[in-house]
C-alpha positions as CSV (number, residue, x, y, z in Angstrom):
1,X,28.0,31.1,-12.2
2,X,27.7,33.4,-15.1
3,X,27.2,32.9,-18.5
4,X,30.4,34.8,-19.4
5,X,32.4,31.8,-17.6
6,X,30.3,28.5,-18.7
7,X,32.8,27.0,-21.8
8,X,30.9,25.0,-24.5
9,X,32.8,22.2,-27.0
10,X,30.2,22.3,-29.8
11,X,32.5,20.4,-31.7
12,X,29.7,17.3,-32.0
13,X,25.9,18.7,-31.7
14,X,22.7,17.5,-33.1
15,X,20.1,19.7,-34.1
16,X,17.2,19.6,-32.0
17,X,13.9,17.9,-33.9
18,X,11.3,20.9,-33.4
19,X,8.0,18.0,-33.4
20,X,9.4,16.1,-30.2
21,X,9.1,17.0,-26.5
22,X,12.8,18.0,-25.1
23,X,13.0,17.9,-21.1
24,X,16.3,19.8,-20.3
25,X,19.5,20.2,-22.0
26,X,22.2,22.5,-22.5
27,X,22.1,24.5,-25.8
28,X,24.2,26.5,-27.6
29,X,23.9,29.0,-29.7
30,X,25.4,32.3,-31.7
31,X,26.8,34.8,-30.1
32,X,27.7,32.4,-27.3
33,X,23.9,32.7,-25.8
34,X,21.8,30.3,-24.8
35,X,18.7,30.2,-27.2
36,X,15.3,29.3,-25.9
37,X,13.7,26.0,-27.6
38,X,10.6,26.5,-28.9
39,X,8.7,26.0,-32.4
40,X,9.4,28.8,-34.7
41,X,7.0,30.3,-37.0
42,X,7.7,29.7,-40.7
43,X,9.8,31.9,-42.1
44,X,7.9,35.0,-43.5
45,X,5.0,34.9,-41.0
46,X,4.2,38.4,-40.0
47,X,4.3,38.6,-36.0
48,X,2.3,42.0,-35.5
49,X,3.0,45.5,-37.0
50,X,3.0,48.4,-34.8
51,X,3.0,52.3,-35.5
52,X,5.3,55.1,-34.3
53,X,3.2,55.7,-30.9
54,X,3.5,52.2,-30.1
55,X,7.1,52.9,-29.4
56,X,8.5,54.9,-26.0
57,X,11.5,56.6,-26.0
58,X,13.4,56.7,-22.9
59,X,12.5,52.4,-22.2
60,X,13.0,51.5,-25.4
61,X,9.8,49.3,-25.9
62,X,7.3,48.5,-28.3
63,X,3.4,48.2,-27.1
64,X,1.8,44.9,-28.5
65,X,-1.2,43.4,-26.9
66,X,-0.8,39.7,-26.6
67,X,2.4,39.4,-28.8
68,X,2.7,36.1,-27.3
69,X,6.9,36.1,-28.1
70,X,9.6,34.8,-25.2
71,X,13.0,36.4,-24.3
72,X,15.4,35.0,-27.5
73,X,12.7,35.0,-30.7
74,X,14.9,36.6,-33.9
75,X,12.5,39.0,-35.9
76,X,13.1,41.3,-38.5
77,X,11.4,44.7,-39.5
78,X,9.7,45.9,-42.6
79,X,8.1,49.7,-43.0
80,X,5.8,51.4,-45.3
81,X,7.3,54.4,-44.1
82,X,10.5,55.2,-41.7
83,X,11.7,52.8,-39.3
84,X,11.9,55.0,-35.2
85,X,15.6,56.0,-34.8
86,X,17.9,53.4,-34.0
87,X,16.4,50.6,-35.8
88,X,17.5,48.9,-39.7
89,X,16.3,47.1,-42.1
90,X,17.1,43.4,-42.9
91,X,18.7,43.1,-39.5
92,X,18.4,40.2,-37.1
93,X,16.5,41.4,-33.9
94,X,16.6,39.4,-30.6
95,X,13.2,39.6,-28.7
96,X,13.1,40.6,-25.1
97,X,9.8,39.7,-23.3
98,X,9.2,42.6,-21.1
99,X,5.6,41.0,-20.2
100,X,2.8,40.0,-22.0
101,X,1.9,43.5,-24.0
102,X,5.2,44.7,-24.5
103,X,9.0,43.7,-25.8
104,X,12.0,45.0,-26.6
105,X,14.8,44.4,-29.2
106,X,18.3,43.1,-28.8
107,X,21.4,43.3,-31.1
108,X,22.4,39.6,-30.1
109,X,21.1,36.8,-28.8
110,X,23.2,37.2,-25.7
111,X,22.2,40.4,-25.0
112,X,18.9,39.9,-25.2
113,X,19.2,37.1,-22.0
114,X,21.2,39.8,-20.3
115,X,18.6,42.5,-20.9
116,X,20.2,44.4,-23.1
117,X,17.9,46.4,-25.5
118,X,18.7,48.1,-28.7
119,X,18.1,52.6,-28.0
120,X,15.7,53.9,-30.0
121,X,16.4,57.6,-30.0
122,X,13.1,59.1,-32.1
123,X,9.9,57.3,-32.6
124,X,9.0,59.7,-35.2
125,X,9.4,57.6,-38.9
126,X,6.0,57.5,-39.7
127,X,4.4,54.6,-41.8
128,X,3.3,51.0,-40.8
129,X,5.6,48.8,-39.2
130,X,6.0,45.2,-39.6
131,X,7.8,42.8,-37.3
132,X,8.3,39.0,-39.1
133,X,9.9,36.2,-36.9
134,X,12.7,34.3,-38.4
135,X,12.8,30.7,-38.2
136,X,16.4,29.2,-36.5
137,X,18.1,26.3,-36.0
138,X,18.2,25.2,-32.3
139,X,21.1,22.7,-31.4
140,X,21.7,20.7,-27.8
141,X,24.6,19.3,-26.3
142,X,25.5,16.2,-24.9
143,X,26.3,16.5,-21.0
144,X,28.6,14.9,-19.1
145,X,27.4,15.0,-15.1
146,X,30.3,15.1,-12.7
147,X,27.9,15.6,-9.9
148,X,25.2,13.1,-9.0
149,X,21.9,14.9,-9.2
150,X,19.5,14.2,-6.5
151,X,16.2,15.5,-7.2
152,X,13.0,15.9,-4.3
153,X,9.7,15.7,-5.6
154,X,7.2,17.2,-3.6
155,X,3.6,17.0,-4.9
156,X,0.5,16.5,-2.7
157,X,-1.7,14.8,-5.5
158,X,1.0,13.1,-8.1
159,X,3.5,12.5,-10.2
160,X,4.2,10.9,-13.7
161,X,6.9,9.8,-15.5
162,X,6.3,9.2,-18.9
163,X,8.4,6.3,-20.4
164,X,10.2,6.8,-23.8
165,X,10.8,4.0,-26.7
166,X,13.2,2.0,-24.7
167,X,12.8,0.1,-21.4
168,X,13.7,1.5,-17.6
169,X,16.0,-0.5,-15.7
170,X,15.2,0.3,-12.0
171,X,18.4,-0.6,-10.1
172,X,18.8,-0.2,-6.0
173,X,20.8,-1.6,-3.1
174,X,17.8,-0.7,-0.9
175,X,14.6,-0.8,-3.2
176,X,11.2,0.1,-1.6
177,X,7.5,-0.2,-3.0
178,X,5.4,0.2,-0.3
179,X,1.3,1.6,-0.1
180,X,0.7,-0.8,-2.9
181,X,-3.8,-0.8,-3.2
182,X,-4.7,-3.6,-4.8
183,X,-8.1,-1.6,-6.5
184,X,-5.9,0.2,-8.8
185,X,-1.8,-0.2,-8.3
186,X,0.2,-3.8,-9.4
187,X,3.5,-5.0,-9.9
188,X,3.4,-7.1,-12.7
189,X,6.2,-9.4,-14.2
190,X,6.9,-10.4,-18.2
191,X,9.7,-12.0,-20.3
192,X,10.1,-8.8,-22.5
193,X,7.8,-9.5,-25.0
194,X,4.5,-9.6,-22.6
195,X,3.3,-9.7,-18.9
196,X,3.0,-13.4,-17.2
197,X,-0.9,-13.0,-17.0
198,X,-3.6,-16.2,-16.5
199,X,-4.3,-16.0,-19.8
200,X,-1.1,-15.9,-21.3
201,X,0.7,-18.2,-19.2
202,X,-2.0,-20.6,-17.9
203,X,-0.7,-19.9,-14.3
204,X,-0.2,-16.4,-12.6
205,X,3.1,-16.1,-11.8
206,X,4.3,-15.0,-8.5
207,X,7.6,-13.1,-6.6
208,X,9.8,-14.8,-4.2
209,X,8.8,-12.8,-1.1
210,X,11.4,-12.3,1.6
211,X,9.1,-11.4,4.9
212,X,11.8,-9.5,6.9
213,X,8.6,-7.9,9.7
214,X,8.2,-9.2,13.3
215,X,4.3,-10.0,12.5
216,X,2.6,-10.8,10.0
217,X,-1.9,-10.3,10.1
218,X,-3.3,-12.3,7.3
219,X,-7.4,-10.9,7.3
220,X,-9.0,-13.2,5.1
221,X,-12.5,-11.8,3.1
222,X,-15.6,-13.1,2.8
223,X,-16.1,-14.1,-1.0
224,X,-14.5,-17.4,-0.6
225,X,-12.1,-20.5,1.6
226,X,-8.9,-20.3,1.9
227,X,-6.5,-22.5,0.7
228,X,-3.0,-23.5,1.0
229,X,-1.5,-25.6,-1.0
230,X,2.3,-27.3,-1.1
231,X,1.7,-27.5,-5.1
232,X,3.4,-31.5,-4.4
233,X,6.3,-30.2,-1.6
234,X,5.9,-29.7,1.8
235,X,4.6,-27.4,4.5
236,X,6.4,-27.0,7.5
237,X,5.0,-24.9,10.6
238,X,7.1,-24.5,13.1
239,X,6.9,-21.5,16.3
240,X,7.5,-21.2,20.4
241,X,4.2,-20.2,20.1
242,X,1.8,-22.2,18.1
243,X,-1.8,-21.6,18.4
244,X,-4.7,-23.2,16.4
245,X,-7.6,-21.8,18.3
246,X,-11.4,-21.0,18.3
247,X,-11.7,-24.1,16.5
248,X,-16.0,-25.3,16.3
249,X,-16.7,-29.0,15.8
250,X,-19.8,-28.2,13.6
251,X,-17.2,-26.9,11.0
252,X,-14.0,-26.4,11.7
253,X,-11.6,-29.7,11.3
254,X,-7.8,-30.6,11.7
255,X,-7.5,-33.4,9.2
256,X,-4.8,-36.4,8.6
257,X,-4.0,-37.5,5.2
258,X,-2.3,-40.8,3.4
259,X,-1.2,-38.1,0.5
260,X,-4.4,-39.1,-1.8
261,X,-7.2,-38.3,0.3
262,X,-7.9,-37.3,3.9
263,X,-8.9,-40.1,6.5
264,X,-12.8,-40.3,7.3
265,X,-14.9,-42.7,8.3
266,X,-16.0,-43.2,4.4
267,X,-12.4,-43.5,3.5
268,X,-10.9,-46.4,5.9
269,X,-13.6,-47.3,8.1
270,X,-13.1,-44.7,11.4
271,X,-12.0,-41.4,12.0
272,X,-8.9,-41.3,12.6
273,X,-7.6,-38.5,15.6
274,X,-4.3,-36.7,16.5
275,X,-2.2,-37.7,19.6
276,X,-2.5,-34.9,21.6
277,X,-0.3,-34.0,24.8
278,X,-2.2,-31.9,27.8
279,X,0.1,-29.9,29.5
280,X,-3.1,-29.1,31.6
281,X,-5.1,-31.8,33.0
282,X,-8.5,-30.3,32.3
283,X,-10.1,-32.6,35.0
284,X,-8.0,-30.7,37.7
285,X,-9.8,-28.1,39.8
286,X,-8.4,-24.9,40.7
287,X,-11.2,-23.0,41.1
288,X,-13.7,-23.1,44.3
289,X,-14.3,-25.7,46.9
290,X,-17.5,-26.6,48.9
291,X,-18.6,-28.4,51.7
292,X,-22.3,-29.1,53.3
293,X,-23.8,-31.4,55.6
294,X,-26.9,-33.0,54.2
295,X,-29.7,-34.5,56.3
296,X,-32.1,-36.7,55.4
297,X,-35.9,-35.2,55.0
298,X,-37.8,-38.3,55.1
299,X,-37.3,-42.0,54.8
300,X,-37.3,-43.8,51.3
301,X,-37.7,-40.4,49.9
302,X,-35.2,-39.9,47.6
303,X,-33.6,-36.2,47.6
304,X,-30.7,-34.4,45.7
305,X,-27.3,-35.0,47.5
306,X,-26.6,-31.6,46.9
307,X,-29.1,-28.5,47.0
308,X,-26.9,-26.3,44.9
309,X,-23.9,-27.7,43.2
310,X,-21.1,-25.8,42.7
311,X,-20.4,-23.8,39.3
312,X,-18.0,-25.6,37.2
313,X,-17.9,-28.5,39.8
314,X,-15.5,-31.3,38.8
315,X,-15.3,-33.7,41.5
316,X,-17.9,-34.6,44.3
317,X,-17.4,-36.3,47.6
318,X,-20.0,-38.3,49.1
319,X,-19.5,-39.4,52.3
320,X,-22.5,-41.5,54.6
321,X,-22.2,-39.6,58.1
322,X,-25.0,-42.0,59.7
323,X,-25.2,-45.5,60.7
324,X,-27.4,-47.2,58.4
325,X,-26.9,-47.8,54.4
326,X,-27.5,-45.0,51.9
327,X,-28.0,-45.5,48.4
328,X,-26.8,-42.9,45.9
329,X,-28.0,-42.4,41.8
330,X,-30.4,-40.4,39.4
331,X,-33.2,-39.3,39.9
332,X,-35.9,-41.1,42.7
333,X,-33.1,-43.5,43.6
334,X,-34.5,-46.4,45.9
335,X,-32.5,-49.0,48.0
336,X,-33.6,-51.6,45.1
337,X,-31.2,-49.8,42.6
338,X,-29.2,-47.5,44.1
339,X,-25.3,-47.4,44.6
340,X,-25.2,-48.6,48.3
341,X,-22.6,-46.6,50.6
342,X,-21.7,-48.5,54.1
343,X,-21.6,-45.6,57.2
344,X,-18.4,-44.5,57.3
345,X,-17.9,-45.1,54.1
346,X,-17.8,-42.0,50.9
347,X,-18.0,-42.0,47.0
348,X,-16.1,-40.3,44.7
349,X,-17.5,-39.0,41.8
350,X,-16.2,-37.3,38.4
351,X,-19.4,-35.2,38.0
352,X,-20.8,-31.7,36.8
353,X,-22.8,-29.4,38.2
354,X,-25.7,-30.3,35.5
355,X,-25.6,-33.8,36.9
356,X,-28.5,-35.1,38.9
357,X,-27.5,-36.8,41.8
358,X,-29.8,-38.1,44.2
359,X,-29.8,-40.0,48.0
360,X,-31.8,-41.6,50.1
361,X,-32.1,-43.9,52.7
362,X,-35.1,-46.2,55.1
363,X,-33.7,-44.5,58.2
364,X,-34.9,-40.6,58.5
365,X,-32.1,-40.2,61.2
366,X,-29.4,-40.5,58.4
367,X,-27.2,-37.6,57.0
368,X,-24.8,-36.9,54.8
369,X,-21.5,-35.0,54.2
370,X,-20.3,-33.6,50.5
371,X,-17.4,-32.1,49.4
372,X,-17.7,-30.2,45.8
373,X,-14.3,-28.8,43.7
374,X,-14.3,-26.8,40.6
């Protein structure tokens, strides 16, 4: 859209306060061209003076190193001698920045945004020229957006957003704030006058969190326990699948309460212990089977009823595959104390593999049968 067609109401304008920061606006300004905000030198400060060969014919410019002016500066001219062709006295200027060393002069402030420089037919006046900016009043409008403006900032290191003198008011249907680090980044909460700290409240203060993710990994650090605490309500846990596991009796504990204090054997005489349900019956084997037939080495010599027992083993059959009495039990078992087992006759026993169980019988001609299960 060109300028020609954009239609201000300047009816109600403030003028723009040169000391403070102005992001974006839309300005008016004579002529019907916009004027460039900036801070203005006084008026009366001389900008550079230049001499007749600092001008060209033919481009219209005038050679300055470093003149440091943007497109839309007003300056007026002053000559010991004759101004070049084409240029007056106590006339309004409008700068246009060709680039850093050179400008050239408008007759307007619009036509110095559309590029159009004053001619200056002779360079020729002689004398030294003086160019003096002139301080102006800048003025802004209020804007009324139609549109909704929808802006994408794209910066690989950051961004800030400075905060003016009033508060922000961040409102959203669908508000995230994620890649929180808890080293440097916080979201803090206050009642308008200060944040809800500690040491202001007695008590941090925490959100309401709404966990709306499948899983959930809690990794807890190493300075200190955990803790969690109903703070005087109640804590239900509830799941299909519940697991408390890798649990270690030397310090790890699941512990029953009255409300006051947790039971211990200090506290009401025995520890008390949780009804627990097996699914499982740990006892059951599932794993191997074995079978061997045993006999004896020598009479009233007592020897183990099984040479190798089975990994794991659970259960262990005994059974007395001679004719005479065998006596079963630890180690260097004798008929005086051993467990006796008629022929014919077995023992079952609820026994590990580390158990040693021993035989043995006054009859050399004796022999035994076992069946192992893990």
């Amino acid at each position: 859209m060109s300028l020609d067609h954009l239609i201000f109401d300047t009816t109600d304008f403030e003028t723009i306060d040169d000391t403070h920061s102005v992001g974006a606006f839309v300005r008016s300004g004579e002529s019907g061209a916009l004027i460039t905000h900036h801070t203005p030198a006084e008026a009366g400060s001389v900008i550079f003076g230049f001499a007749d060969g600092d001008v060209t014919v033919g481009t219209d410019s005038i050679n300055e190193t470093a003149h440091g002016l943007e497109t839309g500066e007003v300056v007026r001219l002053t000559t010991t001698g004759v101004l070049p062709a084409g240029l007056a006295l106590a006339t309004d200027y409008y700068v246009i920045r060709v680039d850093a060393d050179n400008i050239k002069l408008a007759a307007s402030a619009k036509d110095a945004e559309r590029g159009i420089a004053v001619i200056i037919t002779a360079a020729a006046g002689g004398g030294v020229h003086t160019a003096t900016e002139q301080e102006r009043e800048r003025r802004a409008l209020d804007v009324y957006m139609v549109n909704d403006i929808s802006v994408d900032l794209t910066q690989a290191d950051e961004v800030t957003v400075f905060q003016g003198t009033s508060p922000w008011v961040v409102s959203a249907t669908d508000l995230d704030i994620r890649d929180l680090l808890h080293t440097q980044d916080s979201i803090r909460l206050g009642d308008g006058t200060a944040f809800f700290t500690s040491t202001s409240e007695n008590s941090d203060i925490a959100l309401d969190v709404h966990i709306s993710n499948t899983e959930i990994a809690v990794i807890q650090g190493s300075d200190s326990p955990w803790s969690i605490d109903d703070n005087g309500g109640s804590i239900t846990v509830d799941g299909v699948d519940f697991d408390i596991r890798d649990l270690l009796h030397t310090q790890d504990s699941i512990r029953l309460g009255d409300g006051t204090a947790f039971f211990t054997s200090t506290t009401v005489g025995a520890d008390l212990g949780l009804d627990v349900y097996m699914l499982n019956d740990p006892s059951t084997a599932n794993t191997a089977i074995a079978t061997a037939a045993n006999p004896l080495t020598a009479a009233n010599v007592a020897e183990d009823v099984v040479v190798s027992p089975l990994a794991n083993r659970k259960t262990l059959f005994v059974y007395n595959n001679g004719n005479k009495k065998i006596y079963v039990g630890e180690s260097g078992v004798s008929d005086a104390d051993g467990f006796p087992i008629s022929p014919g006759s077995y023992l079952e026993l609820k026994a590990g593999s580390a158990v040693d169980i021993e035989w043995v019988s006054k009859d050399v001609e004796q022999e035994i049968r076992t069946l192992e299960l893990s």
